[in-house]
VOTI-994417 format. One record per residue (C-alpha): x, y, z. Coordinates in steps of 0.1 Angstrom, whole numbers, plus 5000, padded with zeros to 4 digits. Example, Ala and Ser with C-alpha at 12.3 -4.5 7.8 and 13.67 -1.06 7.14 Angstrom:
! VOTI-994417
512349555078513749895071
//
This chain:
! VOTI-994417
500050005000502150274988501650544964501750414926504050474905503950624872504550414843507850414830508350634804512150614782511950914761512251324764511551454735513751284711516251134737516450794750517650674782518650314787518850114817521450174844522749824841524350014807526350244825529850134824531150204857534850144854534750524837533350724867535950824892536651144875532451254865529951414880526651274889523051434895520251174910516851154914516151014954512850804953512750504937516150604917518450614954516050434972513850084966511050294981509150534950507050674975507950925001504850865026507150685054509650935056506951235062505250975085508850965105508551355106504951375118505451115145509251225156509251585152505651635159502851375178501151075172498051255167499851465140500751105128497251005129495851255108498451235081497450845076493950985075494351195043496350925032493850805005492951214996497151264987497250924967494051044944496251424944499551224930497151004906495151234890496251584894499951684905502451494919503851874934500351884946500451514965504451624981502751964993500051825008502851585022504651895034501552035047500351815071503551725086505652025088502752285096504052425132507052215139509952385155512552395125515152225149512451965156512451905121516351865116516451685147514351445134515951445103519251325116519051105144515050875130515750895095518750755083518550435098514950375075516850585044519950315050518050035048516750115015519350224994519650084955522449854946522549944913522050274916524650274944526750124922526850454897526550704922529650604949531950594923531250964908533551264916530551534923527451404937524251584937521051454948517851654932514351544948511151674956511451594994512651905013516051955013516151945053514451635053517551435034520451655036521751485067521551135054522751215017526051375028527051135054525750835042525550855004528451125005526451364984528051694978524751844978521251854978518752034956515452004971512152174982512752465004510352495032509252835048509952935082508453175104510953425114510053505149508953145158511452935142508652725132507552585093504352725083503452445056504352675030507452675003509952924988509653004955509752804930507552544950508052134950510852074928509951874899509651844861511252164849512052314885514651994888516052104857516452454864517952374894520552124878521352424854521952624880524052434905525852324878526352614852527752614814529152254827526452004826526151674850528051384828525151144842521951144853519650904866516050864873513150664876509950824863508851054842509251404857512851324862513251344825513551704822516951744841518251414826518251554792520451814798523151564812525551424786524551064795520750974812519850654827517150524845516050324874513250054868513049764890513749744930517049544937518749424968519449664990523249754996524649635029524949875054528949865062529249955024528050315030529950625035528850635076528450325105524850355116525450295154523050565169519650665164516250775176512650705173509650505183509050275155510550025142509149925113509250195087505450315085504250265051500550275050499449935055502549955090501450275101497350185104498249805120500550045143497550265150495250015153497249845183498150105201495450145227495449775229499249735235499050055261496349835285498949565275501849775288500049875315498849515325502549395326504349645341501849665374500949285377504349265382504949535399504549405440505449065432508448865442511048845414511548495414507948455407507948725379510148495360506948215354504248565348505948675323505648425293502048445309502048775298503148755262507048825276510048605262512748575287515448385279518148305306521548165294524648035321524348035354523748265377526248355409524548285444523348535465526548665489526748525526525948735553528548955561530348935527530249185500527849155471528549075436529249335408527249295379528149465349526549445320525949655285523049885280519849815257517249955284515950105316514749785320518449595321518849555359514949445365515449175342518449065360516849085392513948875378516848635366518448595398515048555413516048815441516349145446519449385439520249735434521349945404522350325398521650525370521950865352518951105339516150855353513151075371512451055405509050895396510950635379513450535404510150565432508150285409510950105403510549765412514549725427516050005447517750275415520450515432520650815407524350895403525451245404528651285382530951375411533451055409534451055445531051085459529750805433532650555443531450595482528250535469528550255451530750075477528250165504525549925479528149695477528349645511524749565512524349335485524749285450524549555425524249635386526149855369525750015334529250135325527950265287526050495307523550495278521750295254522750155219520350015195522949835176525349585177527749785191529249835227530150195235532950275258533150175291533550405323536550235345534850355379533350015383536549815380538050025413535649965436534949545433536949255425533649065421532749135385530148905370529749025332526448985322525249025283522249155276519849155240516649205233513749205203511049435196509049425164507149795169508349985195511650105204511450095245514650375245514550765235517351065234514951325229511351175240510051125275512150815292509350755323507650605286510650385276509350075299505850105285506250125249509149825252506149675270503449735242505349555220503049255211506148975221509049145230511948905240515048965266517848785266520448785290523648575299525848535329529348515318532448335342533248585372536548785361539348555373541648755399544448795379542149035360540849245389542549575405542949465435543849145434545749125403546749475399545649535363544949945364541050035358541250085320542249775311539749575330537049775315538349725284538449365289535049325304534149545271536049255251534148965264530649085261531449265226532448865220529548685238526848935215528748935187528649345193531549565179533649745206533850135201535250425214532350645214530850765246527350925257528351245252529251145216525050985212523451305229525151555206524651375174520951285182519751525207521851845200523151845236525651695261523451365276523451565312520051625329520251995326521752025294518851795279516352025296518152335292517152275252513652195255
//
C-alpha cells in the first residue's frame, strides 16, 4: 500500500535513456553525477514513510494520525492531478508548526536508519563511484540532507525549500519559490547548481525526472527494486539513532500500528503493574504468561553470605529495563544506579535505582556503600545503543569490586523501540512493553578470574574495563567502540546527555 508509480516512460523528447545496468562503471571516478532520490536512490518510490517519521518524531502521534487519514485524499492528488500537489499536501500536514530544529532533529537522528536500509544496489553502484554528487528530489531538502552527505556522501542536495516563520522558528506548511521541485523546476535547478558544465550522468526513475536528465550528457534510469546495499558499504556506521518505530510506517504498518496501540498500552499497562508488588523469582513464570519472552542463558552466581560483599554485575545497555530483568533472573532482589532516570521512575521502580550524580568521588562511596549491602548492577555505557555495538566503558566500576560477573544482555522488539534521546524516558518501559512479544535475553558470563581484577591482580582500571568490554562485545557478537554518551546525545539530541543540558534545550 504505497503510492503508485507512474508508468515508466524512456523518452524526452527525442532522447532515449537506457537502463542503468548500461552504465559502464569502470569510467566514473573522474564525473559528476546528478540523481533523482525515490525509487532511483531508494527501493522505496514513495515518500509517505519518511513524512510519517517527521509527523510522528518531530511532531505527535496524533499529528501521525491525521496524516494516515488523508492518506487516500494525497494518493488520488498524485494519481490524477499533480504529483507537486500530493508532496505539498505531504509537506503540509507534517511540517505545519513544527519547530524547524524539531524538524532537523528528526531528520538526523530517526531517518537514516529507514533511508539506510533502502538504498539501491544498482543505483549505488553508479553514484559511489562519481566525483560530484548531487541528489535532486522533491522531498525538502532538510528532510534528506543529513543522510545524503553522510551516508551516500552527496555533495549536495537540491530539494524543496520549506518556509519558516521568522519570529517562531517554526515551518508554516508553505514553500519558497519555485514550489515542489519537479519536472522543469529539477532541471532548472541542475542548470543552476551546475552552470555552462552540465552533469556527465543522470539517473532517474519516472517521468518527471526526465526533464533534468536530458540536459546531462548521459541519462539513465532506474526500473525495477533490487537488493538493498549492505549497510557497512555506506559512507557512515549507523550505530545511533532515535525514534519509536521500528518498522518503517508505510501505510498498510502505520494503520496495523495505529490500530494496536490502545490495545498494546492496557497491554503495557497490565504487565508492568501485575508485576509490579510481586516477588522476582515468581515474575520469571508471569511473564511468558503475559506474552513476555525471557530467555536465561549460564548460570547465575548465588546470592552473597551474610556479612560478605555482594557481587558486581556489569553488564551493556539496551534499556531502563536491564537491571529488573536481571533481578527477575536471579530470582531476588538487587540494586542498580543510574543517570537521567526521574524520580518517579526510580520511586516505581521495582528494585532499589540510586541516581548517580557525576561527582566521581561521591559516586565511588556510593557505590561501595551498595556493595556492602548486596549485589548491585552497573551500566558502565552509561546509555543505550540500539545496535550491535558496545560503546565505551566507564573504568569506575572496575576500582571499587573484585567481584565482576559480566552479564550480556539482547533484546527484540517488532514495533516499538522501548529507548528515546529526545522523547520522554518514564515512557521507555511501556512502549518496550506494548510491544505484542517482545523478547529479553540475558547471559551470565564466568566471574572475572583475579588475575584480572585491581585489587587482586593489579591490572589498572582501563584495562579491565576494556576487557569486560572485550568479552561481552564477544558473547553478543557486538563491535567494541570508542564512542561515549556524550558522543549519542550530541549527534541525536543536540546536547551533552546531562539532565540539565537535555532540559536546558527543551
Amino acid at each position: 500500500m504505497s503510492l503508485p508509480k507512474p508508468a515508466p516512460i524512456t523518452t524526452a523528447g527525442e532522447k532515449k535513456f537506457p537502463a542503468i545496468t548500461k552504465c559502464d562503471v569502470s569510467s566514473l571516478s573522474h564525473r559528476s553525477i546528478a540523481a533523482d532520490l525515490d525509487g532511483t536512490l531508494l527501493n522505496a518510490t514513495s515518500a509517505f514513510p519518511y513524512f510519517m517519521l517527521v509527523a510522528i518524531e518531530a511532531g505527535s502521534l496524533l499529528r501521525g494520525l491525521i496524516l494516515l487519514l488523508n492518506f487516500p485524499l494525497i494518493a488520488i492528488a498524485y494519481i490524477f492531478i499533480s504529483e507537486a500537489l500530493a508532496i505539498h499536501m505531504l509537506i503540509f500536514i507534517s511540517f505545519a508548526g513544527l519547530k524547524i530544529r524539531d524538524i532537523e532533529l528528526a531528520a538526523r537522528a530517526v531517518l537514516p536508519r529507514f533511508y539506510a536500509a533502502d538504498v539501491k544496489a544498482e543505483s549505488w553502484e553508479v553514484f559511489e563511484k562519481c566525483k560530484r554528487k548531487v541528489v535532486v528530489t522533491a522531498n525538502p531538502r532538510v528532510m534528506v540532507e543529513p543522510f545524503v552527505k553522510e551516508f551516500l556522501g552527496g555533495d549536495k542536495v537540491l530539494g524543496t525549500e520549506i518556509e519558516v516563520n521568522p519570529k517562531t522558528k517554526k515551518a508554516t506548511g508553505f514553500l519558497k519559490k519555485p514550489g515542489v521541485l519537479v519536472g522543469k523546476w529539477k532541471k532548472l535547478a541542475i542548470m543552476k547548481e551546475f552552470g555552462e558544465e552540465s552533469p556527465d550522468i543522470g539517473i532517474g526513475d519516472r517521468k518527471s525526472d526526465h526533464d533534468f536528465m536530458s540536459i546531462c550528457k548521459e541519462g539513465y534510469m532506474v526500473h525495477k527494486s533490487s537488493n538493498p546495499v549492505p549497510l557497512d558499504r555506506l559512507k557512515s556506521r549507523l550505530i545511533f539513532h532515535d525514534g519509536r518505530l521500528v518498522q518503517c510506517p508505510t501505510p498498510l504498518n502505520a494503520l496495523i500500528t495505529y490500530i494496536w496501540l490502545p490495545f498494546g498500552f492496557i497491554l503495557s499497562i497490565i504487565r508492568v503493574y501485575f508485576n509490579l508488588p510481586l516477588p522476582e523469582r515468581i515474575v520469571r513464570y508471569t511473564y511468558p504468561m503475559l506474552g513476555i519472552n525471557l530467555v536465561i542463558r549460564g548460570t547465575p552466581p548465588p546470592a552473597p553470605s551474610p556479612g560478605s560483599p555482594g557481587n558486581l554485575y556489569v553488564c551493556n545497555h539496551r534499556t531502563a529495563l536491564d537491571p529488573i530483568i536481571i533481578s527477575i533472573a536471579l530470582g531476588r532482589k538487587v540494586s542498580c544506579v543510574t543517570y537521567s532516570v526521574s524520580r518517579l521512575s526510580r520511586f516505581i521502580s521495582p528494585i532499589p535505582a540510586v541516581a548517580l550524580t557525576r561527582d566521581r568521588e561521591a559516586d565511588a562511596a556510593m557505590i561501595k556503600s551498595l556493595l556492602q549491602k548486596g549485589d548491585l548492577v552497573v551500566c558502565p555505557e552509561g546509555t543505550t545503543c540500539r545496535e550491535p555495538y558496545l560503546l565505551r566503558f566507564s573504568a569506575l566500576f572496575a576500582e571499587l569490586s573484585d567481584r565482576i560477573v559480566p552479564v550480556a544482555m539482547n533484546l527484540k522488539q517488532n514495533m516499538f523501540n522501548g529507548t528515546t534521546v529526545r522523547g520522554v524516558k518514564f515512557w521507555d518501559p511501556y512502549f518496550f512493553f506494548m510491544n505484542p512479544r517482545p523478547m529479553y535475553e540475558l547471559t551470565f558470563l564466568e566471574r572475572l578470574p583475579e588475575e584480572m581484577t585491581v585489587k587482586a591482580g593489579g591490572k589498572s582500571a582501563i584495562e579491565v574495563a576494556n576487557h569486560v568490554q572485550k568479552v561481552l562485545g564477544a558473547a553478543l557478537g557486538f563491535e567494541c567502540t570508542n564512542l561515549t554518551r556524550k558522543d549519542k546525545y550530541l549527534l541525536l539530541g543536540g546536547n551533552d546527555g546531562k539532565v540539565e543540558s537535555m532540559y536546558s534545550k527543551k
